[in-house]
N, CA, C and O of each residue as an XYZ file, in Angstrom:
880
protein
N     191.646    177.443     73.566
C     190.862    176.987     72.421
C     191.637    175.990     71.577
O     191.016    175.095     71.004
N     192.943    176.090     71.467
C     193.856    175.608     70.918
C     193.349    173.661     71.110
O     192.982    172.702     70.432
N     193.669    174.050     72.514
C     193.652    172.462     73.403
C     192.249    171.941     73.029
O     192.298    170.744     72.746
N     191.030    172.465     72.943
C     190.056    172.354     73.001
C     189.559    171.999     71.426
O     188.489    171.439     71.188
N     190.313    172.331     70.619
C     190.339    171.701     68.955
C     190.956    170.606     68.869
O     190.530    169.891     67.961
N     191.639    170.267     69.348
C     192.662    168.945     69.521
C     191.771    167.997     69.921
O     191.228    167.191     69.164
N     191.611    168.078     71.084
C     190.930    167.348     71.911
C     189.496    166.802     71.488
O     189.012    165.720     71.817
N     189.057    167.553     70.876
C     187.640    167.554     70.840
C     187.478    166.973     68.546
O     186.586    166.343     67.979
N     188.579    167.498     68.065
C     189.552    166.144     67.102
C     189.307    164.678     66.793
O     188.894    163.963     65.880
N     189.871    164.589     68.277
C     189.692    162.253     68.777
C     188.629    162.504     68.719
O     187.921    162.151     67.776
N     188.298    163.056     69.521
C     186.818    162.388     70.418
C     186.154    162.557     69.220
O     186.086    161.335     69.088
N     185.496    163.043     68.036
C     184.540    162.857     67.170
C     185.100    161.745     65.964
O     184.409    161.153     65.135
N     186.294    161.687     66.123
C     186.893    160.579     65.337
C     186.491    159.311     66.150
O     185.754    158.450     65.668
N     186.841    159.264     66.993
C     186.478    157.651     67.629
C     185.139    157.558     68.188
O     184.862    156.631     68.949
N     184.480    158.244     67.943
C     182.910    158.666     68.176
C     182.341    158.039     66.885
O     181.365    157.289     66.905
N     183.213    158.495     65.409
C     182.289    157.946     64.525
C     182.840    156.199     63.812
O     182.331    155.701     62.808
N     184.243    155.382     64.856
C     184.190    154.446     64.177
C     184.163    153.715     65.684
O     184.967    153.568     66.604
N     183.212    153.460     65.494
C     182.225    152.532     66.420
C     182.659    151.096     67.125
O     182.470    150.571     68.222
N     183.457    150.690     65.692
C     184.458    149.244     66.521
C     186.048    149.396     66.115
O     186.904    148.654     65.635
N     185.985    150.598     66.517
C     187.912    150.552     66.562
C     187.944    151.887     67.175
O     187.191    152.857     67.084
N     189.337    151.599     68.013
C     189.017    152.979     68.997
C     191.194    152.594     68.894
O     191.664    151.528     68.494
N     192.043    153.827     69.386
C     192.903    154.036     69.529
C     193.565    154.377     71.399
O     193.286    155.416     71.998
N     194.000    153.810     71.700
C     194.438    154.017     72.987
C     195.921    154.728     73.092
O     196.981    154.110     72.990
N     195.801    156.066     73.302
C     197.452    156.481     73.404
C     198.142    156.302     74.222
O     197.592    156.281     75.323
N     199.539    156.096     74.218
C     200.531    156.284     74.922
C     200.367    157.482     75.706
O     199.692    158.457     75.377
N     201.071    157.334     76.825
C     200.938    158.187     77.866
C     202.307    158.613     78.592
O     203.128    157.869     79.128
N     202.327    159.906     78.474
C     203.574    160.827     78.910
C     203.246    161.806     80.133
O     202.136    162.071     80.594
N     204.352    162.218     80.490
C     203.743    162.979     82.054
C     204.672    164.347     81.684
O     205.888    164.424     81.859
N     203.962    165.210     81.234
C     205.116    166.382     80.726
C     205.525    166.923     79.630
O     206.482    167.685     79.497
N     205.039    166.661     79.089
C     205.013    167.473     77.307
C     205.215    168.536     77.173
O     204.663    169.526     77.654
N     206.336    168.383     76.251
C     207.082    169.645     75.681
C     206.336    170.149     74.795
O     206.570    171.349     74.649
N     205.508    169.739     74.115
C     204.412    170.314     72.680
C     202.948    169.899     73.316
O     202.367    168.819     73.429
N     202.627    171.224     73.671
C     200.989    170.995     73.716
C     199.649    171.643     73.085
O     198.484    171.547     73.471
N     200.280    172.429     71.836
C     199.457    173.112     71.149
C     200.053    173.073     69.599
O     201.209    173.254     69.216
N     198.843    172.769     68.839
C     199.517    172.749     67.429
C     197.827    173.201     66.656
O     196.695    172.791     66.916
N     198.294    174.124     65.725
C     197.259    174.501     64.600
C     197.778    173.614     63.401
O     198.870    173.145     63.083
N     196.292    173.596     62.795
C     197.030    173.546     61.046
C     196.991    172.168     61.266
O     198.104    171.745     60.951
N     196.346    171.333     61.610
C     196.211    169.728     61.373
C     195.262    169.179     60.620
O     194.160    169.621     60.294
N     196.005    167.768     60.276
C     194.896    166.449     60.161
C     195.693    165.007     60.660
O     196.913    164.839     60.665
N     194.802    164.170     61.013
C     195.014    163.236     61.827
C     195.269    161.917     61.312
O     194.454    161.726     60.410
N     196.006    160.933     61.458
C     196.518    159.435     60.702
C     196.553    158.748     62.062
O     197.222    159.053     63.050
N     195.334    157.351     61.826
C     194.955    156.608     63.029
C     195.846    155.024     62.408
O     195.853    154.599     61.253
N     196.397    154.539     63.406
C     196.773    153.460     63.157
C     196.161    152.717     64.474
O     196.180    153.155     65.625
N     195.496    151.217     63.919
C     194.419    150.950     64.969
C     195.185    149.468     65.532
O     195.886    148.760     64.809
N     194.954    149.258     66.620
C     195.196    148.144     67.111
C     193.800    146.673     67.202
O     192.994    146.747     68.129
N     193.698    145.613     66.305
C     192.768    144.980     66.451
C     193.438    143.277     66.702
O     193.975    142.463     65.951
N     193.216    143.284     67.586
C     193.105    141.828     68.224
C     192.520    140.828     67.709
O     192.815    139.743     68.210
N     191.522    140.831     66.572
C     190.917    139.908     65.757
C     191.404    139.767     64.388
O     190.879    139.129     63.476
N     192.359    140.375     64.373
C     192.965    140.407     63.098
C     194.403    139.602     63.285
O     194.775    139.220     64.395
N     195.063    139.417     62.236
C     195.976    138.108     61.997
C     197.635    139.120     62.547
O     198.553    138.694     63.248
N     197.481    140.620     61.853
C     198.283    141.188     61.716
C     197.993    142.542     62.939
O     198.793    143.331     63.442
N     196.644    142.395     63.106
C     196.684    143.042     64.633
C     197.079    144.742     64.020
O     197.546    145.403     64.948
N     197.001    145.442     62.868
C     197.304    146.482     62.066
C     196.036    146.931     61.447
O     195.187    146.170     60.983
N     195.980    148.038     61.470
C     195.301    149.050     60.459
C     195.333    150.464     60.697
O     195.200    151.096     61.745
N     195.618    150.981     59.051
C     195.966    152.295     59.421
C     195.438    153.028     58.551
O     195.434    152.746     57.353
N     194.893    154.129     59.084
C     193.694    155.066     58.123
C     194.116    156.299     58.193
O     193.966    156.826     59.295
N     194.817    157.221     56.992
C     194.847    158.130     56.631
C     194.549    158.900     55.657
O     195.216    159.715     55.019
N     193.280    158.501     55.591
C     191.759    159.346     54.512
C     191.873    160.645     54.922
O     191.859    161.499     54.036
N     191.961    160.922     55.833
C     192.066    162.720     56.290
C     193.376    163.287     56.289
O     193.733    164.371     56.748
N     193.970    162.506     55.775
C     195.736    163.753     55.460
C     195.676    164.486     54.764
O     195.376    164.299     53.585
N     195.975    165.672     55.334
C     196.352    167.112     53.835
C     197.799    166.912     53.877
O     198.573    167.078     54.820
N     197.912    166.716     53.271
C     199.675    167.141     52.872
C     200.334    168.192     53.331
O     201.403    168.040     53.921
N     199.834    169.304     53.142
C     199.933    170.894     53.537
C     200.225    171.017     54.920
O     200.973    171.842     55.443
N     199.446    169.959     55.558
C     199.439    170.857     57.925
C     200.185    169.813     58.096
O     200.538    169.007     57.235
N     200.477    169.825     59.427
C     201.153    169.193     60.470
C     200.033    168.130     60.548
O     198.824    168.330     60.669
N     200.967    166.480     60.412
C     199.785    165.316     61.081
C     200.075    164.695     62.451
O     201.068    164.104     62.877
N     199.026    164.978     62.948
C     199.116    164.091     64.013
C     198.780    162.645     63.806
O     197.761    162.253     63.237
N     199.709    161.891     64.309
C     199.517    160.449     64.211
C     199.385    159.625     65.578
O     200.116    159.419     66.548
N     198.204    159.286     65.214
C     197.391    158.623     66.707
C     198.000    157.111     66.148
O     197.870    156.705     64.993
N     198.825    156.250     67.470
C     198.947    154.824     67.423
C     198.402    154.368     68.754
O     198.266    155.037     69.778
N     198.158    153.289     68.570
C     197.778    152.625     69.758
C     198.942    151.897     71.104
O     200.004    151.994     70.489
N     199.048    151.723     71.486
C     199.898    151.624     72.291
C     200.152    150.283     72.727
O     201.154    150.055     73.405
N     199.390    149.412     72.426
C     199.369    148.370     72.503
C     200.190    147.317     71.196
O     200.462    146.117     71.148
N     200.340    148.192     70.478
C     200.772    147.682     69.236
C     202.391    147.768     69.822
O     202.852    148.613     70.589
N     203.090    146.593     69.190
C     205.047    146.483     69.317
C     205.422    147.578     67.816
O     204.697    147.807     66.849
N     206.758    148.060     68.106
C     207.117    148.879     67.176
C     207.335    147.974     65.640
O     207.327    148.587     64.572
N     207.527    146.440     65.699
C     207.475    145.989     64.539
C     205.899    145.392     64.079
O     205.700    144.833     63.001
N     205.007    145.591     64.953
C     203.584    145.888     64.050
C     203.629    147.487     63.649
O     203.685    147.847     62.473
N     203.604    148.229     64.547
C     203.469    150.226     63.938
C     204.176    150.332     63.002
O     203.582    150.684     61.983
N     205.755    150.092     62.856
C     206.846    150.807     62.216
C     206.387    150.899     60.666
O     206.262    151.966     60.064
N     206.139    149.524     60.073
C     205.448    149.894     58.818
C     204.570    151.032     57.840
O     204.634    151.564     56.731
N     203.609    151.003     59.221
C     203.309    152.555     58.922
C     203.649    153.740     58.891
O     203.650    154.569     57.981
N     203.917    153.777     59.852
C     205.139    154.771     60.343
C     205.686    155.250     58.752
O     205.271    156.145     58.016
N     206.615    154.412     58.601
C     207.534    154.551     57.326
C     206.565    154.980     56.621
O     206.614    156.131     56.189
N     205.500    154.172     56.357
C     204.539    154.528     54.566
C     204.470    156.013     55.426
O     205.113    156.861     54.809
N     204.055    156.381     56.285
C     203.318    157.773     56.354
C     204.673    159.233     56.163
O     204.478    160.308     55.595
N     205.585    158.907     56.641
C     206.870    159.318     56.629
C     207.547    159.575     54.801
O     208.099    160.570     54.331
N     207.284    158.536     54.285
C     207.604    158.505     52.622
C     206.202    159.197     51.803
O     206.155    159.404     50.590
N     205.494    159.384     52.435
C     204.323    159.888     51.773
C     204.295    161.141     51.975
O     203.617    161.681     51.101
N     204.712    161.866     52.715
C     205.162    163.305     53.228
C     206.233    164.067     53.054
O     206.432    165.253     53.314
N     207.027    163.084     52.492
C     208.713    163.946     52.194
C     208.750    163.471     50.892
O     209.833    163.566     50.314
N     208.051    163.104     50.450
C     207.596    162.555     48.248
C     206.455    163.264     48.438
O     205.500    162.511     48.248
N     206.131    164.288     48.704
C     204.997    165.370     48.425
C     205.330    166.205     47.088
O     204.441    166.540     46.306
N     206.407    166.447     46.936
C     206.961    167.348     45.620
C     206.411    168.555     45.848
O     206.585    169.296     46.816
N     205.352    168.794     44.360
C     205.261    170.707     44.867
C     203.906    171.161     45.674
O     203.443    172.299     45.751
N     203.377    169.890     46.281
C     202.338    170.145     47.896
C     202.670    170.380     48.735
O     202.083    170.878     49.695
N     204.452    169.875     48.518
C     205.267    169.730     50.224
C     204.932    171.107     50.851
O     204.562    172.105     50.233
N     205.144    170.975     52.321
C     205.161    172.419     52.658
C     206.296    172.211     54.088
O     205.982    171.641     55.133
N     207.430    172.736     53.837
C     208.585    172.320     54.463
C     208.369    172.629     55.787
O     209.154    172.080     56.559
N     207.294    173.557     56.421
C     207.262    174.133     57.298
C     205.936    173.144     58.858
O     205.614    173.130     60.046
N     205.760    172.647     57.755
C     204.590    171.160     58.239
C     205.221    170.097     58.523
O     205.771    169.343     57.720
N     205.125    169.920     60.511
C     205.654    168.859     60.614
C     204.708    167.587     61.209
O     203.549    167.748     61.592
N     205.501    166.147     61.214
C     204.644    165.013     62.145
C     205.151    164.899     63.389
O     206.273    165.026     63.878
N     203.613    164.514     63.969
C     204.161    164.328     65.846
C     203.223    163.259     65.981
O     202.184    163.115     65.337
N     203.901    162.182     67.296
C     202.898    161.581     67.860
C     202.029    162.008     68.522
O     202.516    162.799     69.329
N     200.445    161.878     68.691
C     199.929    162.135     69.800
C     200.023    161.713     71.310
O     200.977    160.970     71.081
N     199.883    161.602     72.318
C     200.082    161.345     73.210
C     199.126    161.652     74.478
O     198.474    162.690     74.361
N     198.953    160.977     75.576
C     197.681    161.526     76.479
C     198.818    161.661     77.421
O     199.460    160.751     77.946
N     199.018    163.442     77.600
C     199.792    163.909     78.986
C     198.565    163.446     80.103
O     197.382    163.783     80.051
N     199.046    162.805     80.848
C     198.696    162.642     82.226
C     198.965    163.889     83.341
O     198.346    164.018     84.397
N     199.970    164.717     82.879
C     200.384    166.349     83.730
C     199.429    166.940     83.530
O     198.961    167.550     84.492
N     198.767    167.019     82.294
C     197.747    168.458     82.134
C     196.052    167.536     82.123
O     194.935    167.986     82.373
N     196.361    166.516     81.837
C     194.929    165.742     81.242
C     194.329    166.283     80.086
O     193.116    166.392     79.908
N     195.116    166.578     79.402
C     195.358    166.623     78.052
C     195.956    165.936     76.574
O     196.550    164.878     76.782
N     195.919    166.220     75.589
C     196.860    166.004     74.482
C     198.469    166.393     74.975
O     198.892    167.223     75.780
N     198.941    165.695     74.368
C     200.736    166.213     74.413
C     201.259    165.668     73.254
O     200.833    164.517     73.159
N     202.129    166.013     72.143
C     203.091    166.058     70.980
C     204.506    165.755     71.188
O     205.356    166.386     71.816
N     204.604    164.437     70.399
C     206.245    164.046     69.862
C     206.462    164.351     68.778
O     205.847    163.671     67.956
N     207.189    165.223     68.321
C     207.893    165.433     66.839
C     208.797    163.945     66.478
O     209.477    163.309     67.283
N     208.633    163.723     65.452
C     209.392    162.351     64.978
C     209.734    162.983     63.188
O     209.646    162.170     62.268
N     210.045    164.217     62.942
C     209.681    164.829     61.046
C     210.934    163.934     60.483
O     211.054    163.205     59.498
N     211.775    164.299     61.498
C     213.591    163.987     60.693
C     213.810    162.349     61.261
O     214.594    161.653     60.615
N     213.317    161.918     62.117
C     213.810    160.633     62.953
C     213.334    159.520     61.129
O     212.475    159.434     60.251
N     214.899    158.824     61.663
C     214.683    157.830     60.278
C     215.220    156.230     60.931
O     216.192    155.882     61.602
N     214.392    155.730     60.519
C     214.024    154.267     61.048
C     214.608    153.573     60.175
O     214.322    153.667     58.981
N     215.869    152.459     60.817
C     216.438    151.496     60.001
C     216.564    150.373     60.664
O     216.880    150.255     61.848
N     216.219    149.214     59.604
C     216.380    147.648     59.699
C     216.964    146.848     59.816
O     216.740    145.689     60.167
N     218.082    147.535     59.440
C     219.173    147.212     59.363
C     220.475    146.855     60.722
O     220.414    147.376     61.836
N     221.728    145.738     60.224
C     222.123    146.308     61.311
C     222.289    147.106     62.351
O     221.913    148.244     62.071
N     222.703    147.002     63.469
C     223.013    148.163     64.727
C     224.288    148.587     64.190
O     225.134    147.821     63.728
N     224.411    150.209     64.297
C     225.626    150.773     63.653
C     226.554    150.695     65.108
O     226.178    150.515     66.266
N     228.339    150.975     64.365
C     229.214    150.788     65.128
C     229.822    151.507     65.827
O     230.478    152.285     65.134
N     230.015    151.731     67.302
C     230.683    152.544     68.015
C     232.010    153.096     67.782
O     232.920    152.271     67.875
N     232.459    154.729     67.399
C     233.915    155.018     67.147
C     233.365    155.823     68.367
O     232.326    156.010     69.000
N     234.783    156.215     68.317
C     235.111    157.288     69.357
C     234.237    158.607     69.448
O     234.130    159.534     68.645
N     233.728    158.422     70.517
C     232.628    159.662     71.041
C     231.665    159.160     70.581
O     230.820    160.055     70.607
N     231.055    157.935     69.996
C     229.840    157.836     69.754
C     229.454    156.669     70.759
O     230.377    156.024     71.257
N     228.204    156.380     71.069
C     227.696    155.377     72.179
C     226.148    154.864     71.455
O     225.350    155.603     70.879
N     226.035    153.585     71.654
C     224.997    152.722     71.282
C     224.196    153.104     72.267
O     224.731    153.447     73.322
N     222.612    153.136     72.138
C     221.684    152.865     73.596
C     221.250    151.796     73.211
O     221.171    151.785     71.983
N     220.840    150.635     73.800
C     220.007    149.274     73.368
C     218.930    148.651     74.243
O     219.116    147.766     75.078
N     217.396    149.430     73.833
C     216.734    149.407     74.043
C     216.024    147.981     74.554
O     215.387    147.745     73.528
N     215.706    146.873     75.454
C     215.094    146.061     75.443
C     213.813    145.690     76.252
O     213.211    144.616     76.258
N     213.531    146.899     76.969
C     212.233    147.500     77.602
C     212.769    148.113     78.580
O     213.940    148.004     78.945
N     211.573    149.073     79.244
C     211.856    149.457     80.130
C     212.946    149.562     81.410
O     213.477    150.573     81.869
N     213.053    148.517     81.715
C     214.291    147.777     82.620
C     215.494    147.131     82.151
O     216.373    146.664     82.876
N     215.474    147.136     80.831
C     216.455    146.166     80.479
C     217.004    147.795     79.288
O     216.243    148.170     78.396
N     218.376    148.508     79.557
C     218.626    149.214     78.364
C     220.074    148.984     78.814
O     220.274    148.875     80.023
N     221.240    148.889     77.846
C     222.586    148.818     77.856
C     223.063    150.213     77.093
O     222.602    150.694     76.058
N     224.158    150.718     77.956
C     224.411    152.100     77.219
C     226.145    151.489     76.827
O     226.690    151.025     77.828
N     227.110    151.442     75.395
C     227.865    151.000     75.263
C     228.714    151.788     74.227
O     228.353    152.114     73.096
N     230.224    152.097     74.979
C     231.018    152.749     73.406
C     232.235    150.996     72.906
O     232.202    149.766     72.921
N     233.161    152.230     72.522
C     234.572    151.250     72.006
C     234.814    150.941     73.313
O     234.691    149.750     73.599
N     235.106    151.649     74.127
C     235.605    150.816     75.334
C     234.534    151.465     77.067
O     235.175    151.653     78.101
N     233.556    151.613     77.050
C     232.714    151.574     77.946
C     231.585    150.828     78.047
O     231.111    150.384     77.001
N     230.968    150.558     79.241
C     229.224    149.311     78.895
C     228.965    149.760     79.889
O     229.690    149.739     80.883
N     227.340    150.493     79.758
C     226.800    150.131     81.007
C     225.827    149.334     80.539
O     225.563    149.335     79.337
N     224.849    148.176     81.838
C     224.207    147.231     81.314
C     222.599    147.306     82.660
O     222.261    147.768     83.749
N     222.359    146.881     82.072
C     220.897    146.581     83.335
C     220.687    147.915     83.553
O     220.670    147.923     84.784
N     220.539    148.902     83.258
C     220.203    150.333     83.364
C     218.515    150.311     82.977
O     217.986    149.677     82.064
N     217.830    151.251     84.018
C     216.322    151.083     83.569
C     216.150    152.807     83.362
O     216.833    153.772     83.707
N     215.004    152.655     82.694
C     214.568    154.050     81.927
C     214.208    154.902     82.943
O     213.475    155.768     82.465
N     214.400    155.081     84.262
C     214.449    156.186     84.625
C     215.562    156.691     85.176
O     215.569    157.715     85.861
N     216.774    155.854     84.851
C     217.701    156.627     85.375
C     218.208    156.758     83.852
O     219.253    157.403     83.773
N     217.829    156.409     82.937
C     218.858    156.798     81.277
C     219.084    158.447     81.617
O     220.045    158.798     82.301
N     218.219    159.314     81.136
C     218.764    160.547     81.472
C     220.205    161.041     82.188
O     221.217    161.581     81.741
N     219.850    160.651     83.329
C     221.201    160.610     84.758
C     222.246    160.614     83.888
O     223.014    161.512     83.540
N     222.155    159.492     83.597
C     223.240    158.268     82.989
C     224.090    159.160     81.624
O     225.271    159.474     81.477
N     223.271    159.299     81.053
C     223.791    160.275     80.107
C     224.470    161.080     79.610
O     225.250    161.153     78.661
N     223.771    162.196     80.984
C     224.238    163.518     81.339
C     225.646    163.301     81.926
O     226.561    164.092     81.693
N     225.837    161.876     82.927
C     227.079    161.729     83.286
C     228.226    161.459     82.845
O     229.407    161.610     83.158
N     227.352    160.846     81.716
C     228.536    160.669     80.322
C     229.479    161.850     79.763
O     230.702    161.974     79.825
N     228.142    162.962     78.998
C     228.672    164.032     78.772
C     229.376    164.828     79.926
O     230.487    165.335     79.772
N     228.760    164.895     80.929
C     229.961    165.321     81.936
C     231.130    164.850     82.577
O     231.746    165.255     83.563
N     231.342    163.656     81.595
C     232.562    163.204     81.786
C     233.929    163.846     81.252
O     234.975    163.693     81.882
N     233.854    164.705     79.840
C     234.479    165.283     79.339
C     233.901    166.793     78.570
O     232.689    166.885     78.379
N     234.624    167.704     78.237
C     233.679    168.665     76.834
C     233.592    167.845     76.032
O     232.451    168.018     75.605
N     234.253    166.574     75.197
C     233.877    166.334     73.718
C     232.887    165.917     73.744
O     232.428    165.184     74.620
N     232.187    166.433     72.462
C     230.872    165.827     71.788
C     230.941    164.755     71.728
O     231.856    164.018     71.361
N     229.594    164.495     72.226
C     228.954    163.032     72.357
C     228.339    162.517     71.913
O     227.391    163.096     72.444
N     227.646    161.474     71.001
C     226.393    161.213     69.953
C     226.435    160.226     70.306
O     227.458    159.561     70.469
N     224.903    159.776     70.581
C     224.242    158.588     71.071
C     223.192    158.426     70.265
O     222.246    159.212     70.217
N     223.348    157.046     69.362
C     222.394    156.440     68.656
C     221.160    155.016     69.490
O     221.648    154.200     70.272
N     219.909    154.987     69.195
C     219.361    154.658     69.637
C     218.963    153.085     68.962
O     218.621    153.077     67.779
N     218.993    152.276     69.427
C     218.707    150.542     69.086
C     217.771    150.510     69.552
O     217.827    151.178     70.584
N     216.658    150.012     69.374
C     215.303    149.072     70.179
C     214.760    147.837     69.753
O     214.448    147.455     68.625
N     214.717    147.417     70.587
C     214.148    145.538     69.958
C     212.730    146.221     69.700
O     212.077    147.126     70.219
N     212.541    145.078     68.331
C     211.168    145.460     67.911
C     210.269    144.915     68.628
O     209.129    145.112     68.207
N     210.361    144.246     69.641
C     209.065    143.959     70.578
C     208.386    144.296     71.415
O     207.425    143.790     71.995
N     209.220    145.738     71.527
C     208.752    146.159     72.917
C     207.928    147.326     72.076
O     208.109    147.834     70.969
N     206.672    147.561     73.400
C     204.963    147.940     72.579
C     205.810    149.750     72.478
O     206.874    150.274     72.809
N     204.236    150.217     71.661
C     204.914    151.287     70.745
C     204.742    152.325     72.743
O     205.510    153.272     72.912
N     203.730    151.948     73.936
C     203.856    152.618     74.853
C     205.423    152.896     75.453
O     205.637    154.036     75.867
N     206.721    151.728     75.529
C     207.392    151.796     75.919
C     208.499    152.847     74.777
O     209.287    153.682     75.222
N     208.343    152.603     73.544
C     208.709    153.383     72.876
C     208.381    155.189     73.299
O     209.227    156.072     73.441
N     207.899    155.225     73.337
C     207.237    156.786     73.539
C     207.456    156.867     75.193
O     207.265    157.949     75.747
N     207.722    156.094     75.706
C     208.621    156.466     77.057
C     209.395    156.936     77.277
O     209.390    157.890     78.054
N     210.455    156.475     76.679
C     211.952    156.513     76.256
C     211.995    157.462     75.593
O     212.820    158.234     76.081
N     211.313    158.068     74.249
C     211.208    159.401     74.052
C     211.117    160.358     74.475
O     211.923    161.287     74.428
N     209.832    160.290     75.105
C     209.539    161.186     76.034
C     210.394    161.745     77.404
O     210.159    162.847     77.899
N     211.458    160.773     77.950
C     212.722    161.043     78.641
C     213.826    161.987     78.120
O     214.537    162.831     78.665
N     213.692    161.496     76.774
C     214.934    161.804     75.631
C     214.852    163.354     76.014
O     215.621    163.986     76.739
N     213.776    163.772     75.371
C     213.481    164.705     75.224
C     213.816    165.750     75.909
O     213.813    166.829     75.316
N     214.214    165.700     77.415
C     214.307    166.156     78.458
C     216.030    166.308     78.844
O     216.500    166.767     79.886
N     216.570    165.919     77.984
C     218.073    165.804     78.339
C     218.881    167.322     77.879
O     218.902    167.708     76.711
N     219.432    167.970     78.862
C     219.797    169.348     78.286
C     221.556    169.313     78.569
O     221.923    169.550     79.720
N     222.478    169.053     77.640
C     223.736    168.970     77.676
C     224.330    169.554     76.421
O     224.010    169.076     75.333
N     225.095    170.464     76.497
C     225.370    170.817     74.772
C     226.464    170.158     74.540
O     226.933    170.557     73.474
N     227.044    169.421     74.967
C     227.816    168.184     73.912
C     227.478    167.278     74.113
O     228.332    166.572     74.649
N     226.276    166.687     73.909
C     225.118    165.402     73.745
C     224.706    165.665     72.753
O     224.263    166.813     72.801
N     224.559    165.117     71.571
C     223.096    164.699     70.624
C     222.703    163.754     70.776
O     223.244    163.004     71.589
N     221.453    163.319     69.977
C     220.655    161.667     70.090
C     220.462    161.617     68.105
O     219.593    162.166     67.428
N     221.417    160.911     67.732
C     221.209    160.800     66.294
C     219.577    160.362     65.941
O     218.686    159.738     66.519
N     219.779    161.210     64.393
C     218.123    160.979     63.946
C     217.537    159.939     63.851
O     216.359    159.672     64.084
N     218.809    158.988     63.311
C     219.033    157.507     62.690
C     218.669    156.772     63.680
O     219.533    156.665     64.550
N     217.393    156.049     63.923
C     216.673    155.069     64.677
C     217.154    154.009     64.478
O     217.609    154.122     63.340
N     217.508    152.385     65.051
C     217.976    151.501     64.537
C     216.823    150.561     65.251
O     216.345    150.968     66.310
N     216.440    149.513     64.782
C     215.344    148.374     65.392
C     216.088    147.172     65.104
O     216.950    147.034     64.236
N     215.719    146.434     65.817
C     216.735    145.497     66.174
C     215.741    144.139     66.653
O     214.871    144.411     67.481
N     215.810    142.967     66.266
C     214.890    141.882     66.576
C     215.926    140.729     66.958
O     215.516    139.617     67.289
């Protein structure tokens, strides 16, 4: 029933706006496939528009967990904007907050033919420079699919494609016990689908001296 509230969610949402519809990203394997206690934040992709943006969150409670439907077609420096407003609008809740309410992307698992969930509550998105490699820490640098460079103070790997990042990783950390922290770079051009790829990999990495810092970096 769970799945069947979700699901049935979109479909009367994009049922009632007639010329804008949301196309999700698509994952094969989802770690989150059931969530109570929602409301939904659509960010739309329109092709007739200058800025190719719009984002409607008339139905946020503050209180539940939001799911945030993006389109997939959109690059992370058209989404990210929102992103952020919806992100600052949820952690400046004051005494509505409800600490226990989190945000996820939606996603269309292709495994179940279903909904599937990215948590993004703590992930914090910066504009800023790419931060600097010390010891035990490693850059990832996102430039699509096929193109990712994994790099410390004195290691590079380069031309690495997103299905072997995982591998790659894990081989890192099993290079030694010390803790490992890997921060994530992505050029802002690549669409928000390839983004949620790369997540969706992330996700899957089980090493206990690996983290993936919260600290997002975008990079143009």
């Amino acid at each position: 029933m769970k799945h069947l509230f979700v699901s049935l969610l979109f479909i009367l949402v994009s049922a009632c706006s007639s010329d804008k519809s949301v196309l999700l990203p698509e994952i094969n394997g989802a770690d989150i496939t059931e969530i109570t206690d929602v409301s939904p934040a659509y960010i739309f992709y329109d092709e007739t528009q200058k800025d190719s943006v719009e984002l409607n969150r008339s139905s946020l409670i503050i209180s539940t967990n939001w799911l945030v439907n993006i389109d997939k077609r959109l690059t992370l420096k058209q989404a990210l904007p929102s992103i952020i407003k919806l992100q600052e609008k949820k952690r400046g809740a004051g005494i509505h907050k409800n600490d226990a309410a989190k945000n996820f992307f939606t996603c269309n698992d292709t495994s179940i033919k279903n909904l599937g969930f990215i948590e993004f509550t703590d992930v914090v998105y910066n504009n800023e420079s790419k931060p600097n490699t010390a010891e035990g820490r490693y850059a990832i640098e996102i430039f699509g699919l096929d193109s990712i460079a994994i790099h410390s103070v004195n290691h590079k790997i380069v031309n690495l494609k997103s299905d072997d990042l995982v591998d790659s990783l894990q081989q890192l950390a099993s290079s030694s016990s010390a803790p490992k922290q890997f921060t994530l770079n992505f050029n802002d051009k690549i669409s928000f689908q390839d983004y949620i790829t790369i997540k969706s990999k992330l996700i899957k990495l089980e090493q206990d001296n690996l983290a993936i810092d919260k600290n997002e970096f975008i990079f143009n």
